[in-house]
C-alpha positions in Angstrom: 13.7 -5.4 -11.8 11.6 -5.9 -8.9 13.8 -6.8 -5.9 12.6 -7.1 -1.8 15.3 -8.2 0.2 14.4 -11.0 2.9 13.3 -10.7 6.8 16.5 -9.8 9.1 16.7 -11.4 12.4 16.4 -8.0 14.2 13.4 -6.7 12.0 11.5 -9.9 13.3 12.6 -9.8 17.2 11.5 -6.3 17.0 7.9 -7.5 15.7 7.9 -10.1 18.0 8.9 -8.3 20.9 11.3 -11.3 21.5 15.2 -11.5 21.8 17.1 -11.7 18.2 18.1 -15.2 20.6 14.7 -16.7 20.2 14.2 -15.7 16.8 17.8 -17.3 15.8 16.7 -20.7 17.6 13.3 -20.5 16.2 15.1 -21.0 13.0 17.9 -22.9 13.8 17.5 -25.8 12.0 15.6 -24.0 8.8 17.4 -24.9 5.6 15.3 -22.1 3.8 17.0 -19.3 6.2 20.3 -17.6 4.4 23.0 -18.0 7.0 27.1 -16.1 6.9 29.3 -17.9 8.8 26.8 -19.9 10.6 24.7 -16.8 11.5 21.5 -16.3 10.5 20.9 -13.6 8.1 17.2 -13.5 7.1 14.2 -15.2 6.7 12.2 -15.7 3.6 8.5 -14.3 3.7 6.5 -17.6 3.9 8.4 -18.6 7.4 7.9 -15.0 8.3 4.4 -14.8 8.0 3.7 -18.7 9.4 6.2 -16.8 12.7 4.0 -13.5 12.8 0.3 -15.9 12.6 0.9 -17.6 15.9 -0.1 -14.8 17.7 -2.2 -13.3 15.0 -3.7 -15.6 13.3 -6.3 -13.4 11.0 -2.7 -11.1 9.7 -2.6 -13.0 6.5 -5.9 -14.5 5.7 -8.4 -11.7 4.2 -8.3 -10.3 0.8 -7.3 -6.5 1.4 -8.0 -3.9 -1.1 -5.9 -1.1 -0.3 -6.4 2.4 -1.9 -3.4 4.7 -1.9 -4.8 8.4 -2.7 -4.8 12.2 -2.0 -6.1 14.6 -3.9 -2.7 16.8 -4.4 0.0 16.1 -6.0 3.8 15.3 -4.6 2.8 14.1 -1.4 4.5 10.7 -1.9 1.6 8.3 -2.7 3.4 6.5 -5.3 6.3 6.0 -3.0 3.7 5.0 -0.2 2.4 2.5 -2.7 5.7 0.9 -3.9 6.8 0.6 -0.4 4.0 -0.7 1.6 3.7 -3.3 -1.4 7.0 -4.1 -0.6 6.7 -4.3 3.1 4.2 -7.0 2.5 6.2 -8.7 0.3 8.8 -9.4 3.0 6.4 -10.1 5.4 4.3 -12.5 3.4 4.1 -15.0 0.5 0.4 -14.7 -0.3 -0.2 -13.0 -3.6 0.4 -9.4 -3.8 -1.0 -6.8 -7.3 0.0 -3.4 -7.5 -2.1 -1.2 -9.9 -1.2 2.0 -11.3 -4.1 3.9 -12.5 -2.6 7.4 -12.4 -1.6 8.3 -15.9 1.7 9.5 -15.2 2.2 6.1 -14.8 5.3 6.4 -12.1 4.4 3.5 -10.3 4.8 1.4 -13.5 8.2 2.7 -14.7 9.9 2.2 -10.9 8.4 -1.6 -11.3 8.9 -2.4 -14.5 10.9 0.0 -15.8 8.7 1.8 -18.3 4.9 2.6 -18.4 2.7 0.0 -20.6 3.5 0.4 -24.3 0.6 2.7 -26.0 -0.6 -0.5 -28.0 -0.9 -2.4 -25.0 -4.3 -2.8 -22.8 -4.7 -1.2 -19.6 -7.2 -0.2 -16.7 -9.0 2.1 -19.5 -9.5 -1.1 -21.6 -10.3 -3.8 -18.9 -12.8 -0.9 -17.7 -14.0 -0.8 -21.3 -14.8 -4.3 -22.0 -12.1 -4.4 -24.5 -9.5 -6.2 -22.4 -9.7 -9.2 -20.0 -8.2 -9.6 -16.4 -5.2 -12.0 -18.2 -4.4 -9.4 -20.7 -3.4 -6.8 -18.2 -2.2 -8.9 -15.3 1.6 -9.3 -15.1 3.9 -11.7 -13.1 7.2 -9.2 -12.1 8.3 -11.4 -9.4 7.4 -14.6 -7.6 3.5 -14.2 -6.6 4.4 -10.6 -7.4 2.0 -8.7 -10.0 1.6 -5.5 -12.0 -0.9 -3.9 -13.8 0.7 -1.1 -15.7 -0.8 2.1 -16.3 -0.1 4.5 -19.7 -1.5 7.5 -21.0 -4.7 5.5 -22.2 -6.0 5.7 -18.5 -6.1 9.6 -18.7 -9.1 8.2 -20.5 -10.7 6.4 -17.4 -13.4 9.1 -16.5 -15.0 8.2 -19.8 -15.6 4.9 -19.4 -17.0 5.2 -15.1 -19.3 8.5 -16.1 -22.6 6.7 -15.3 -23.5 5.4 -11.8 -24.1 1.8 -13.3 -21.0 1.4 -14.3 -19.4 2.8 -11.0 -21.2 0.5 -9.1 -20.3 -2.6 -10.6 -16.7 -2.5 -13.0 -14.7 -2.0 -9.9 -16.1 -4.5 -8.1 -15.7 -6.7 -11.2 -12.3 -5.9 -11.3 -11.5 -7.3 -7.2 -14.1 -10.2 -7.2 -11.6 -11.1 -10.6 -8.7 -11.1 -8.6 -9.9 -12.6 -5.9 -11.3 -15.5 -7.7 -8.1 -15.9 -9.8 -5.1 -15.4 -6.9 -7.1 -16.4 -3.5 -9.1 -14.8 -0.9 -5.7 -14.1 0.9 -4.3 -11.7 -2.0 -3.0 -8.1 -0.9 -4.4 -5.7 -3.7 -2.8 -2.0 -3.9 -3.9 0.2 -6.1 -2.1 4.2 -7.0 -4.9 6.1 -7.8 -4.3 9.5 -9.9 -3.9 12.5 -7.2 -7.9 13.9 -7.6 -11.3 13.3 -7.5 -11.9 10.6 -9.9 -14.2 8.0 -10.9 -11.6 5.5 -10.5 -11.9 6.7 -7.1 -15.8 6.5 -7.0 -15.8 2.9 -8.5 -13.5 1.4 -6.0 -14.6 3.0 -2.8 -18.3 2.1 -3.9 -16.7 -1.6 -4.5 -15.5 -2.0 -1.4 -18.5 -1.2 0.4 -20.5 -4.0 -1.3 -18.0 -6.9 -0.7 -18.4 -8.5 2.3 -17.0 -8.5 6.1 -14.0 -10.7 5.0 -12.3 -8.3 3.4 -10.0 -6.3 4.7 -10.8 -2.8 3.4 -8.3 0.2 3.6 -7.9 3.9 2.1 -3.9 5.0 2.8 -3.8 8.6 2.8 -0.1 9.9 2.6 0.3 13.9 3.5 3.1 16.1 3.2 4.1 18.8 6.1 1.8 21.4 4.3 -1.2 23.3 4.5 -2.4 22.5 1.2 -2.2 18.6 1.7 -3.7 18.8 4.5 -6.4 20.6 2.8 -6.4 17.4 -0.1 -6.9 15.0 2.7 -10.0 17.3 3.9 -11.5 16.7 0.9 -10.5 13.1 0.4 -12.0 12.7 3.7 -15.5 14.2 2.6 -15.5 13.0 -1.0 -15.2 8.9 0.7 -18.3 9.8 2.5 -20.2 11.6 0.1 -19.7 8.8 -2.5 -20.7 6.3 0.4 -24.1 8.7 1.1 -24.5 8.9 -3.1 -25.0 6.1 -3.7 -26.9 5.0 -0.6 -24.4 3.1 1.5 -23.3 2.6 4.7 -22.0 5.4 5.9 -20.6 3.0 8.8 -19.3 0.1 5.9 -15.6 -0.8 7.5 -13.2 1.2 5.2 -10.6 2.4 7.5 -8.7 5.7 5.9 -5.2 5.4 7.8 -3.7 9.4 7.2 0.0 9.4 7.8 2.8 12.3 7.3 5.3 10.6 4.3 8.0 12.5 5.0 8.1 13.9 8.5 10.8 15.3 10.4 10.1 16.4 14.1 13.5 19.2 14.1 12.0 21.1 11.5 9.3 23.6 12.5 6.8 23.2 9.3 6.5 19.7 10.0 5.2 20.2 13.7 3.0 23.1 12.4 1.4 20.9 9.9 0.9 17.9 12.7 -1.0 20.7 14.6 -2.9 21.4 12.2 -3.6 18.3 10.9 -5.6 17.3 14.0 -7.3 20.3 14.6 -9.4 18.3 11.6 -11.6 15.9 13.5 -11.7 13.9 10.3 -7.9 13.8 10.0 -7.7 13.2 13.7 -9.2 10.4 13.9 -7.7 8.7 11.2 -4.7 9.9 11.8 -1.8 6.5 12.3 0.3 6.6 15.0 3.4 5.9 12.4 5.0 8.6 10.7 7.3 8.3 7.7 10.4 9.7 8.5 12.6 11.9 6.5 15.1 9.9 4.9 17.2 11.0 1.8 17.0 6.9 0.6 13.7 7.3 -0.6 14.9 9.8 -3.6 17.8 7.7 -4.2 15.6 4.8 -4.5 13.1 5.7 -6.5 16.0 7.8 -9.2 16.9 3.8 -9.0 13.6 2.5 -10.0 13.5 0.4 -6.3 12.3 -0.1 -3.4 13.4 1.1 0.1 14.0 -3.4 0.9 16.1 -3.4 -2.4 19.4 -3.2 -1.2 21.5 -3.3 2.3 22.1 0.6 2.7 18.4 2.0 1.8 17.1 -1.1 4.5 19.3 0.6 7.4 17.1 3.9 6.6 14.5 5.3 9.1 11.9 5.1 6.1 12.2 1.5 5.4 11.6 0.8 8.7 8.9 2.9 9.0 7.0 1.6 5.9 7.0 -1.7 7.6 6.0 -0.5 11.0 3.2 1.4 8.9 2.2 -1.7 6.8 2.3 -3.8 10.2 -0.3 -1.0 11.7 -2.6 -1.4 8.2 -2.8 -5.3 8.7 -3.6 -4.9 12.3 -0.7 -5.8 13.8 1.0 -3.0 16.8 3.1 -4.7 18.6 6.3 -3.5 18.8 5.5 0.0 17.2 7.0 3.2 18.0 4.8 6.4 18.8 6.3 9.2 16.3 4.1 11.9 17.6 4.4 11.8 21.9 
């Protein structure tokens, strides 16, 4: 079952470059606050986010469409979705959809706890004309939703092989959303690791809708040459799709590269940093937040959870780093450590 644990006091003084003092009498008073003993112990995500907007007030208000994607395989993008979804979650109580469109389907079982039954619509059917928004759109948690991938979207290619239909069934799909959660809603999407006309349809998507949205491509890499290589291409294929399809090439996607599991006393991850920015591509889209080697996230997702599910995987370098990462992706740097100085 899907389960974020709630805001600690220290998280939020940290964001807020604040004492944990202020942020205690800031809430005080709150009845919606869990307290121990008369201490306060966290803070839900509306208060939170209502906090974090008085000194940025745009954090929360755009519809984001974030794509989560690299070409090759095992480099954690399924973790990086399930986890930047979740450091949302805490931080926020606007609407928030995952969608798994990788056939493999991992993002669905760690959510829900198995893929979508083989009867059962998908992204292949919605995509298809044979399924509607409601019939794959599923509530997991409070303002929380899913929609579950299976083995029917190994399918997807078929249904996205003409340019028509990749200019206008993904934007179908987000202008759907939008209109039926709110121009506020946080949309991530796992996309399957290659090329892909899933990929085609929602990058060429984003680049129609307009300024308000908050448009991202989250590009997780491992310490490797051959990663590196995938994000290369990722890199290329986002503007050859753009220049295909006669967009602009300057249309406000922002591809934020980051290392998923990065660990500064072992040598291959330094090579592959130095390598990594010998790309000028890679360089300059390259975030400032690394994600941290931490054996939680394996023990989490054997657990089908989150790195915010339970006390132990929350004291973790990752968790923290999955929110400072989602904090960068929203716009928000205050209080950000450099991993690479």
């Amino acid at each position: 079952m899907y389960n974020v644990l709630s805001m600690r006091p220290s998280e939020l003084s940290k964001m807020k470059e604040v004492s944990r003092s202020a942020v205690t009498q800031r809430f005080k008073n709150n009845e919606a606050c869990e307290r121990f003993q008369n201490r306060l112990v966290s803070i839900p995500p509306n208060l939170v986010r209502e906090y974090l907007e008085e000194t940025n007030p745009d954090m929360f208000n755009k519809f984001t469409v974030c794509l989560v994607s690299n070409i090759v395989g095992g480099v954690g993008k399924t973790t990086a979705t399930l986890n930047i979804g979740a450091s949302f979650r805490r931080l926020c109580d606007k609407p928030l959809v995952y969608i798994d469109l990788d056939s493999q389907s991992n993002l669905s079982q760690t959510i829900s706890g198995k893929p979508q039954d083989f009867d059962k619509p998908v992204m292949f059917d919605y995509f298809s004309n044979q399924a509607s928004l409601d019939d794959i759109l599923e509530e997991v948690a409070e303002n929380t939703y899913i929609i579950r991938s299976s083995l029917n979207n190994a399918y997807l290619d078929r249904t996205l092989g003409g340019a028509k239909e990749i200019k206008t069934k993904g934007v179908k799909l987000l202008e759907e959303i939008k209109s039926k959660l709110g121009d506020d809603c946080f949309v991530i999407i796992d996309l399957p690791p290659q090329i892909s006309s899933a990929l085609n349809t929602l990058v060429v998507a984003m680049s129609q809708m307009d300024g308000d949205v908050r448009k991202i491509i989250a590009n997780p890499l491992r310490s490797d040459s051959f990663a590196i290589s995938g994000s290369k291409i990722l890199h290329n294929e986002v503007t050859e799709i753009l220049d295909t399809f006669n967009l602009d090439a300057n249309t406000d996607i922002e591809i934020h590269t980051f290392f998923s599991s990065f660990d500064r006393r072992i040598k291959s991850s330094n090579d592959a940093y130095k390598e990594a920015v010998e790309s000028p591509e890679i360089r300059k889209s390259l975030s400032s937040v690394a994600i941290r080697y931490s054996s939680e996230v394996v023990k989490t997702l054997n657990k089908h959870e989150t790195l915010f599910s339970s006390k132990q995987a929350l004291k973790s370098t990752a968790s923290q780093d999955y929110m400072d990462l989602t904090l960068n992706l929203l716009g928000f740097n205050q209080g950000q450590a450099e991993r690479f100085q």
